[in-house]
C-alpha positions in Angstrom: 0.0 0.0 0.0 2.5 2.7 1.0 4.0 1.8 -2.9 1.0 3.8 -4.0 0.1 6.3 -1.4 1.7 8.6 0.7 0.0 7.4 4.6 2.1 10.3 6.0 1.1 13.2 3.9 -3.3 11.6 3.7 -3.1 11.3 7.4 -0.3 13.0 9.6 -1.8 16.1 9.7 -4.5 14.7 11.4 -2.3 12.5 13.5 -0.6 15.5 14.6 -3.7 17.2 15.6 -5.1 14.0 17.6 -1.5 14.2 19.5 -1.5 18.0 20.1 -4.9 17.4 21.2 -4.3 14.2 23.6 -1.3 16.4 25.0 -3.2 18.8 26.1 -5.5 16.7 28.0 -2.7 15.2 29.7 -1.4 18.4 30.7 -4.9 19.8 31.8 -5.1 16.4 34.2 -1.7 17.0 35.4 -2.9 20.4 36.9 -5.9 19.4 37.9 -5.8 15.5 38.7 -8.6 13.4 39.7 -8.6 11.1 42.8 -11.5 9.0 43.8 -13.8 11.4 42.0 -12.2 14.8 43.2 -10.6 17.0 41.5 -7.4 18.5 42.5 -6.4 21.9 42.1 -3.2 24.0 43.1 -3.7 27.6 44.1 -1.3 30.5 45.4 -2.8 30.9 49.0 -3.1 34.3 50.3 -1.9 34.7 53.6 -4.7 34.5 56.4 -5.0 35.3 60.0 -7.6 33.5 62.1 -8.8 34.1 65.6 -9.4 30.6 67.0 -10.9 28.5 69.4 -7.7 25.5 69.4 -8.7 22.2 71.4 -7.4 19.0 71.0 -11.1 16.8 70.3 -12.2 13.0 69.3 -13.5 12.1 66.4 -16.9 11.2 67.9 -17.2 15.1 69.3 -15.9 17.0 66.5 -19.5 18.0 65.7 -20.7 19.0 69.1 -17.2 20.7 69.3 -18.1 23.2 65.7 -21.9 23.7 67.0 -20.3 24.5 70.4 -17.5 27.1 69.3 -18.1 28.1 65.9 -21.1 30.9 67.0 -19.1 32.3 70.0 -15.9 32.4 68.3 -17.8 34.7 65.7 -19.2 36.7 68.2 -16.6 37.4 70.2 -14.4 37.9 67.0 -17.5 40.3 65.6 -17.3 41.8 69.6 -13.9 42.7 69.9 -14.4 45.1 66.2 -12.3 42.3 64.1 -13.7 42.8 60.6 -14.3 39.1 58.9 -12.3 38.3 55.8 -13.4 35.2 54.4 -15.7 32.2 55.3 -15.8 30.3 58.6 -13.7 27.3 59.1 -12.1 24.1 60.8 -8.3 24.8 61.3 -6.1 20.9 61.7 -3.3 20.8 63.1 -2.9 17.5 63.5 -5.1 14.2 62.5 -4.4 11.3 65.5 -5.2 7.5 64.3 -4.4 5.8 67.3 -6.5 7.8 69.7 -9.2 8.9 67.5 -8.2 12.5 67.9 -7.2 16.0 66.4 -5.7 18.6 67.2 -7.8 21.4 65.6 -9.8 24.9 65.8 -12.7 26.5 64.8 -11.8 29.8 63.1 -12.8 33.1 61.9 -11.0 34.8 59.2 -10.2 38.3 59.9 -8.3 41.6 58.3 -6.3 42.0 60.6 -5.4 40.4 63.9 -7.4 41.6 67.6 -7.0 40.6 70.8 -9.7 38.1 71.7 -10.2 36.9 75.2 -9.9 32.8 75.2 -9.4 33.0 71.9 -6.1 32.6 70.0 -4.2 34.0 66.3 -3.5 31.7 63.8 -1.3 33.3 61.1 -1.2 30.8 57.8 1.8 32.2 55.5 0.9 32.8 51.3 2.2 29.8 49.3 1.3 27.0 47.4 -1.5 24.8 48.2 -3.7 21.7 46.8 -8.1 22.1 47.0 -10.4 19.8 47.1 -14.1 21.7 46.8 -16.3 19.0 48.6 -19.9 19.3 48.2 -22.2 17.5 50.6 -22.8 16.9 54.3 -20.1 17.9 56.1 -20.0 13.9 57.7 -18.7 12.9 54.1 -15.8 15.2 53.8 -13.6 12.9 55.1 -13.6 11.4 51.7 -11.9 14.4 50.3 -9.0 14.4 52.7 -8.7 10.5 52.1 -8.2 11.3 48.1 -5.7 14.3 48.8 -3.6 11.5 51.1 -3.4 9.2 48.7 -2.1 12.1 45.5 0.2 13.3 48.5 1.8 9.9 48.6 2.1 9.0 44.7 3.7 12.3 44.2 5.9 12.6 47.4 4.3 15.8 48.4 4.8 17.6 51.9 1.8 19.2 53.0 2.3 22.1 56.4 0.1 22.7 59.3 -2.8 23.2 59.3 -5.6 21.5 57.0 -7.9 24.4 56.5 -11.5 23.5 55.7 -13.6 26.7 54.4 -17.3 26.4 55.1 -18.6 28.3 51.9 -22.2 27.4 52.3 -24.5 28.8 54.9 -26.4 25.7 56.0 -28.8 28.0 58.0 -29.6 29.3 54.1 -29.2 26.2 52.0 -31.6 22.9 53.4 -30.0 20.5 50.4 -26.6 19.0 51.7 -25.9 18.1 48.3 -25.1 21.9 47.4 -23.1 22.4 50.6 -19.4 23.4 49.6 -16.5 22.7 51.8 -12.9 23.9 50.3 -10.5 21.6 51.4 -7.0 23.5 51.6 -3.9 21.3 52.7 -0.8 24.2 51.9 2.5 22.1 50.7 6.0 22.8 51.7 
C-alpha cells in the first residue's frame, strides 16, 4: 500500500492534531488530577489570619465541638471590632489515628489580627497549596482528605500545618446538603 500512497502526507496532519490534542488533556489532568472522584487543584494561597478556638477533640465530638464554638468564636471575634475576611472554618493541626483525635480549631477569618479573650491567632503564611471543593454533608468530607492523602503519597508531596476546611455554604440558608461546599485546603512545603 505505502507503494502507491503517501499514509504520511493523507493522514499525519491529522495525527498531529489528535496528539496535540491528547497532550493537552494530559497536561490539563496534570494540573488538575482526579482522585476518587475529586478534582485537584493548586492555588497561590493568600496569607490569612484566624482568631481561634484551638482544642485537641475525638472524632466522635468534633461535631458537638463546631456547633459548640463556631457561634461564640464569631461573636466574640465580631465583639472585639475584628472585621471578617473570608468564610468560617475548621483549622487541623494534627489528624491522631491511634486515639481517634485532632488537634484542631474553629476559626474566623479576619483583616487584621485583635485581641480576643480565650481566643487565640492563627497566622497561615501565602504559598502553594492543593483544593479539594467538597460538596455534601459535612460527615462525608472525610472522603476528600482521604483522596488528597493518597495524590500526597504518589507524588511525594509535603503538606504544612494546618488543613484548612472553608465552610462556603450557609447551612442556616441552604436545606439540600448536596449543594453544601467545603474547600478543602492542605498548603504544601
Amino acid at each position: 500500500m505505502g507503494l502507491f500512497m503517501n499514509m504520511d502526507k493523507m493522514l499525519g496532519g491529522e495525527f498531529e492534531k489528535g496528539l496535540s490534542r491528547l497532550k493537552e488533556q494530559v497536561d490539563a489532568a496534570a494540573l488538575a488530577p482526579t482522585y476518587d472522584g475529586f478534582t485537584i487543584q493548586t492555588i497561590d494561597l493568600e496569607p490569612r489570619i484566624y482568631i481561634a478556638h484551638r482544642e485537641v477533640v475525638s472524632w466522635s465530638n468534633m461535631g458537638a465541638f463546631f456547633q459548640t464554638h463556631m457561634p461564640g468564636i464569631y461573636r466574640a471575634a465580631m465583639g472585639a471590632g475584628a472585621t471578617m475576611a473570608g468564610t468560617p472554618a475548621g483549622l487541623y493541626f494534627e489528624w491522631d489515628e491511634v486515639n481517634q483525635s485532632a488537634d484542631m480549631a474553629t476559626a474566623v477569618p479576619v483583616a487584621a489580627a485583635v485581641t480576643v479573650k480565650g481566643a487565640s491567632i492563627v497566622e497561615v503564611p501565602a504559598g502553594k497549596a492543593k483544593v479539594i471543593d467538597y460538596y455534601g454533608a459535612y460527615e462525608g468530607s472525610g472522603a476528600a482528605h482521604e483522596a488528597m492523602e493518597k495524590y500526597f503519597t504518589e507524588f511525594g508531596i509535603e503538606g504544612t500545618a494546618p488543613v484548612i476546611e472553608e465552610y462556603v455554604t450557609d447551612p442556616s440558608t441552604e436545606p439540600d446538603t448536596s449543594k453544601w461546599l467545603t474547600r478543602v485546603i492542605y498548603p504544601i512545603k
